[in-house]
C-alpha positions as CSV (number, residue, x, y, z in Angstrom):
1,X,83.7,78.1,88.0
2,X,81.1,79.1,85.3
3,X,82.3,79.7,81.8
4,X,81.4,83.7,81.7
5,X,84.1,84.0,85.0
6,X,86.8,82.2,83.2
7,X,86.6,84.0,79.9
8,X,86.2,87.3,82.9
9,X,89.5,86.1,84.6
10,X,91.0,85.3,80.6
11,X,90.5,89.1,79.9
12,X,91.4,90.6,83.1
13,X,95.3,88.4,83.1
14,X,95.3,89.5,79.1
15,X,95.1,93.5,80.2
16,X,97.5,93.1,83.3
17,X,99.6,91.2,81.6
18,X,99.8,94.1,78.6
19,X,99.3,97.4,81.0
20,X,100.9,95.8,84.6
21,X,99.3,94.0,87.2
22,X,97.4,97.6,88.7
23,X,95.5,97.9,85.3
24,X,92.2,96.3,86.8
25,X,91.8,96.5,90.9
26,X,89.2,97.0,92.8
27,X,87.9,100.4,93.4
28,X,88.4,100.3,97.3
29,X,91.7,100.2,95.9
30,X,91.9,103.0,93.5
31,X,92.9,106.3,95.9
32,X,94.5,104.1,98.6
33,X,98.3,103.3,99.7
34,X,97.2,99.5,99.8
35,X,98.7,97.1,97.2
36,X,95.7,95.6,95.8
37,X,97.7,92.4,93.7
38,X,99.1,91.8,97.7
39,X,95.6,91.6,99.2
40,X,95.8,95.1,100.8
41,X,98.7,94.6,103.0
42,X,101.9,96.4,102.3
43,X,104.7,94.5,100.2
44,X,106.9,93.7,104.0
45,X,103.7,92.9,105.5
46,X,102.7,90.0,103.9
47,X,101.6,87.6,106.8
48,X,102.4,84.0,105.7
49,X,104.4,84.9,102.6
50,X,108.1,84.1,103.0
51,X,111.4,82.9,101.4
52,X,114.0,80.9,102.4
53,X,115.8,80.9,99.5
């Protein structure tokens, strides 16, 4: 990874972590029902994501 996407991916966890993790997504994202932290895939449809705890 080159330096400039690091310091990119630095900023982007500082403003989510401050405003909440919808602060930055992508703009296919913006006007849509699709969770963009979740990949686009509703919260309960999560393939692959489970807990047995």
């Amino acid at each position: 990874m080159s330096v400039k996407n690091e310091l990119l991916d630095k900023a982007v966890d500082k403003i989510r972590a401050k405003f909440g993790d919808e602060a930055i997504m992508r703009g296919v994202f913006a006007n849509s029902d699709l969770k963009p932290i979740l990949g686009g895939y509703p919260d309960d449809e999560h393939p692959g994501i489970s807990s047995i705890l």
